[in-house]
C-alpha positions, 0 to 999 in steps of 0.5 A, spaced: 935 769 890 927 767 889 922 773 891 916 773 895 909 771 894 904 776 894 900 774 901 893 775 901 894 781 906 897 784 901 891 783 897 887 786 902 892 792 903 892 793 895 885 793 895 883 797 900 878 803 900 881 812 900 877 817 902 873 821 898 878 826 897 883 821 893 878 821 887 876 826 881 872 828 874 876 826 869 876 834 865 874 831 858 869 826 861 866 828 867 860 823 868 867 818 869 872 818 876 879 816 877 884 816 882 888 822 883 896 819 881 899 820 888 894 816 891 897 811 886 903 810 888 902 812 895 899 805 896 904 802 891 909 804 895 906 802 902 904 795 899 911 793 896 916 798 899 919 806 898 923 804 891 923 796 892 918 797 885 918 800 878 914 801 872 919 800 865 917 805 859 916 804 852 915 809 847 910 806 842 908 811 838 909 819 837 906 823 833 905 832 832 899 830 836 900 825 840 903 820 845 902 812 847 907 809 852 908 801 854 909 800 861 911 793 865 910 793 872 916 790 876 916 788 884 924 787 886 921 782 892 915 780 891 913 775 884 908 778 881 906 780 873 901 783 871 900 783 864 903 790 860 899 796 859 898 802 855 898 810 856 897 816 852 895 823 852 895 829 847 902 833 844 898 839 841 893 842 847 893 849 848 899 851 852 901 844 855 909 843 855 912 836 851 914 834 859 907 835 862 905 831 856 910 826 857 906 825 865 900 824 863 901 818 858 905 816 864 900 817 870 894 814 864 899 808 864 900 807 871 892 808 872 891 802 868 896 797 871 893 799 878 886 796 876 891 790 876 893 791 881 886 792 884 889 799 886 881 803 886 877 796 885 870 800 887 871 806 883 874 800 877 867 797 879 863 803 878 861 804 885 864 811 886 860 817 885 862 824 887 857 829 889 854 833 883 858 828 878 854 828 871 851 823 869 852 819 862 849 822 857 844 817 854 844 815 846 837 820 845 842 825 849 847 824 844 842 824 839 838 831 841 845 834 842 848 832 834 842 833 830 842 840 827 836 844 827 831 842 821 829 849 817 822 851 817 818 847 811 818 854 807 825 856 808 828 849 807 824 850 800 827 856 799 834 853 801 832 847 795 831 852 791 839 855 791 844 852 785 846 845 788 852 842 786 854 836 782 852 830 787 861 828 787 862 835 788 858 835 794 860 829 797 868 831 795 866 837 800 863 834 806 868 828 807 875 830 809 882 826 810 883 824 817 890 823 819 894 824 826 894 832 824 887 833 823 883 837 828 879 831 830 883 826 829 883 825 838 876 825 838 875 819 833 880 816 836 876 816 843 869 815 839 872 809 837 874 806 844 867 808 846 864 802 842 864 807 835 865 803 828 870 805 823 864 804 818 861 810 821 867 813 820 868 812 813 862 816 812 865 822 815 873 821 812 877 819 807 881 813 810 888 810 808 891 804 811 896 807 814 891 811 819 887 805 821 894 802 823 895 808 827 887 807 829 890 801 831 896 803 835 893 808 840 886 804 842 890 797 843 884 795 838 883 791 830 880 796 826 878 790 823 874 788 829 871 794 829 868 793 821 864 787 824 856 789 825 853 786 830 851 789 837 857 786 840 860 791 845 868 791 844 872 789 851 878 793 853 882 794 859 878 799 861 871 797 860 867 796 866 866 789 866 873 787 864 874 784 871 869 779 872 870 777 865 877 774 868 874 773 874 870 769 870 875 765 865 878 764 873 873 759 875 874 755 869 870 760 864 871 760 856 873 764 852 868 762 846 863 764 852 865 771 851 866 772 844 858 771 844 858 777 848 864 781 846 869 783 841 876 780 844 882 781 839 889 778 841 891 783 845 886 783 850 885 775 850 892 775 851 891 781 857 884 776 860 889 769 861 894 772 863 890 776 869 885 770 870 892 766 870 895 771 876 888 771 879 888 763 880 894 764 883 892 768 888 886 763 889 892 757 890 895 761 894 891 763 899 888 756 900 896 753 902 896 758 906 889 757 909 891 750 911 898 751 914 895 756 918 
């Protein structure tokens, strides 16, 4: 039995706005917003049925300190893909149970599908503020916060004036091993989805191959693209102007073009195409249906 094809009611149903109150501050970036799970799934299920649709899950990565799901959208009725998404949370939060973890991956994931599915496509866009939302902390922000408090010229001569240790010694001291157990390893790992690099990394730790595949892993992203030093911002799945960007390869964009602007590793390319490819579907769909009606 063939399925259906997705009707550009259902596109405008998918895509709809919620009401204030369906949206909230992420707890680790509160300057961001996202849509309340249920919210979520409220519209999935409005739109394609009560348990007329899935999301089959993988495990791709667990560790002591984290966890990384795959998931697959799957409708039983109606033909659409979606390309396949990632999700995931921390294991070693203070007082979080290995079930609530689970969840959360889950929901990070289902998130992401739902930007697809342009499920909160104006909070996806950036054109949802909440009241007294925080803003974006500039690049001078960051800075003032970071830089520690130089001492007065007589103290820091006083400073100097100490037995220092041997330059080795002193860098073997100041550089650490990162791995997935290490305290900061969660906070590199979203400092290198933010558009951080490896190199500047490499300053702090000491970084063996194996970690950067596992870099790799949790952020969907070649560490070796992150390596490149130019200004080029790196496209994921979840940057601000991932849409247009497939909105552009739809209407017959290239992606050559977008590599003069972005780092786009296989992954994510895969990712554009396959969305801009579902996307010039819909368009066709559309126009058919337009001129039988």
């Amino acid at each position: 039995m063939s399925k259906k094809q997705v009707t550009s009611e259902m596109r405008d149903q998918l895509r709809s706005p919620f009401p204030n109150e369906a949206y909230q501050a992420i707890e680790s970036k509160p300057y961001l917003t996202t849509l309340k799970a249920m919210y979520v799934t409220e519209r999935l299920n409005d739109v394609f049925g009560l348990g007329r649709w899935t999301i089959e899950f993988n495990i791709i990565e667990k560790t002591p300190e984290n966890i990384v799901l795959q998931g697959e959208f799957i409708s039983f009725d109606f033909d659409i893909h979606v390309p396949k998404q990632f999700g995931g949370h921390a294991l070693n939060r203070k007082g979080m149970e290995l079930a609530d973890a689970y969840k959360s991956a889950v929901t990070d994931c289902q998130s992401k599908i739902s930007s697809y599915l342009e499920i909160g496509i104006d909070m996806f866009k950036g054109l949802i503020k909440l009241p007294n939302q925080q803003k974006r902390p500039t690049n001078t922000q960051q800075n003032q916060t970071t830089q520690r408090k130089r001492p007065a010229n007589n103290q820091q001569n006083q400073t100097t004036q100490r037995k220092r240790p041997a330059n080795n010694q002193q860098k073997k001291q100041r550089k650490q091993v990162l791995n997935e157990k290490h305290k900061d390893f969660s906070k590199s790992t979203q400092y290198l989805i933010n558009g951080g690099t490896l190199a500047e990394l490499r300053k702090r730790f000491i970084i063996d191959k194996r970690v950067e595949k596992l870099l790799s892993t949790y952020i969907g992203v070649d560490t070796k693209v992150i390596d490149i030093k130019d200004n080029k911002e790196i496209l994921t799945d979840t940057h601000k102007d991932f849409t247009k960007c497939v909105e552009y390869l739809a209407e017959s964009g290239s992606i050559e073009e977008l590599r003069k602007r972005f780092k786009i590793d296989k992954l994510v390319q895969k990712g554009l195409e396959n969305a801009a490819a579902d996307l010039i579907f819909l368009h066709w769909h559309q126009e058919q249906q337009k001129k039988q009606g």
